[in-house]
N, C-alpha and C positions, 0 to 999 in steps of 0.2 A: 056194869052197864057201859057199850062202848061210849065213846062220844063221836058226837058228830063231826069232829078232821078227821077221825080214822075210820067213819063209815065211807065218808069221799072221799079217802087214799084208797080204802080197796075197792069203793065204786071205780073209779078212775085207774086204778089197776086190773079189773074183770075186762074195765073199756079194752085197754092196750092187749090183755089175752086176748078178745071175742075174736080176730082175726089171723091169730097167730098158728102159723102149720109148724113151730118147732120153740124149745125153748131149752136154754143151757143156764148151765149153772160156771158163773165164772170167781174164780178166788182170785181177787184184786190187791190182794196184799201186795205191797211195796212199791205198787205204782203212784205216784204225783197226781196231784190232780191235774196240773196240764197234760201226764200219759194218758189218765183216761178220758181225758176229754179227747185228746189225739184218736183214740180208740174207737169213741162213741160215732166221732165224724166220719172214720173208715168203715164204721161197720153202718152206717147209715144210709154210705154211698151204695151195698147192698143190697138195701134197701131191709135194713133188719134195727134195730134199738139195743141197746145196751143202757142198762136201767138198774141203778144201785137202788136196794127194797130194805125194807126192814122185813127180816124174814118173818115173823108171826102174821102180819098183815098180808104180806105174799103168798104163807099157807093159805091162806082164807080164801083169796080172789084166784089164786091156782085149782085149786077145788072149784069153785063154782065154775072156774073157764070148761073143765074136763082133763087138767093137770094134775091130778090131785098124785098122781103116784110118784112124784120126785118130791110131795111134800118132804117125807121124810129125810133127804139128803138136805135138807134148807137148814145147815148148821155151820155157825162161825159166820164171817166177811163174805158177804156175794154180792155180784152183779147178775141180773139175769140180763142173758143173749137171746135176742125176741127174733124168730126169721119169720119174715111174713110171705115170701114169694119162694126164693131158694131156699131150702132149710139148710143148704151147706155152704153158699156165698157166706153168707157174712160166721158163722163161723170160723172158714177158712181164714177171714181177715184176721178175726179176732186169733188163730190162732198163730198165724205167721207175727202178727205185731208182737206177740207175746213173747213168742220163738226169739224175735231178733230183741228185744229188750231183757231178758233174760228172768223177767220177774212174771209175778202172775198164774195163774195154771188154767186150765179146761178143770171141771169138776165130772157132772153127769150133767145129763142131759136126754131130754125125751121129744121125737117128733110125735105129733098128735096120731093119736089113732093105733101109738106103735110101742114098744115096751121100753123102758131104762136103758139107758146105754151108758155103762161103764166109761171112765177116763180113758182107758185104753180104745175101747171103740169110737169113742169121740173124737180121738186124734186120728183114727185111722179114717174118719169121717171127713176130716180135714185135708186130710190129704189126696183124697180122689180130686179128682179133675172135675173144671169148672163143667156145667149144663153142655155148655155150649160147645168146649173143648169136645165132651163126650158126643155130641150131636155132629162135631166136624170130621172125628174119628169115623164114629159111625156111616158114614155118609162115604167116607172114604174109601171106608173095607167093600161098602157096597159099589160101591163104583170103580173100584177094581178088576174086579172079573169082566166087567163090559169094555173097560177097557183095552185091557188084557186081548179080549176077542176082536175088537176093533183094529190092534196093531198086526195082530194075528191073519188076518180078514184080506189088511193093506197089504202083509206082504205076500200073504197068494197071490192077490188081484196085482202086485207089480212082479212077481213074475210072471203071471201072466202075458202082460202087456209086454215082458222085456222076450218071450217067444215068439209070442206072437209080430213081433218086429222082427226077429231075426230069421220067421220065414218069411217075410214081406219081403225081406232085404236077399233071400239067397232065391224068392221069385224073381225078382227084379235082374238077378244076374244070371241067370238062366236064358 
């Protein structure tokens, strides 16, 4: 029969899934607690949580959130990486901090609605470019060709102009 702290830890924990579009699994081995608290405040800046569980209570309230398929990877040390807006901001924090500390790993991780992703896809996850980066690329490639045609456009239109003067100018000597 559970008891009532661990019905409101996974109460309290479904809370923190019900809004969550991504969640990782991170192996916290060998960090301080001042690293992960470091961690937590970067990956919050985010806007994402970083959240040490007791993995049994976690399988319970990842299930009921619609996580249920990374239950199975909830073995050993974790912290879950919770993204609630970007699913790859605050990953990417957590995985540069981890990167330059040398401890720690990415484990799996699943965005909602989408299948497991291996350690190796999670890092490759990590490493694409912020939202925004990509939105200013994008924006760039497209604005390219307009440009492109506008400098194109300018210099017909100043030759133009520079003929069109230089009959003006052998009217005028005539």
């Amino acid at each position: 029969m559970p008891s009532a702290t661990k019905i409101n830890k996974v109460s309290s924990l479904k809370d923190i899934f019900k809004d969550a579009k991504a969640v990782y699994l991170v192996d916290f081995t060998g960090l301080s607690v001042p690293e992960i608290t470091e961690l937590r405040q970067k990956v919050k800046g985010k806007n994402g949580l970083l959240k040490v569980v007791n993995n049994r209570l976690a399988k319970i309230a990842l299930e009921e959130a619609g996580f249920k398929e990374i239950n199975e990877k909830l073995t050993g040390p974790n912290a879950l990486l919770i993204s609630y807006e970007d699913v790859i901001a605050p990953l990417k924090e957590a995985y540069e901090f981890l990167k330059e500390l040398k401890k720690g790993t990415l484990k799996e991780g699943i965005i909602k609605g989408a299948k497991i992703y291996t350690k190796e896809e999670i890092i490759s996850l990590a490493k694409l470019p912020s939202t925004g980066e990509l939105r200013a690329k994008t924006v760039q490639i497209l604005n390219a060709p307009i440009a492109m045609l506008v400098w194109n456009l300018k210099g017909v239109l100043s030759k133009l102009v520079y003929v069109l003067k230089n009959l003006e100018e052998k009217n005028k000597n005539l």
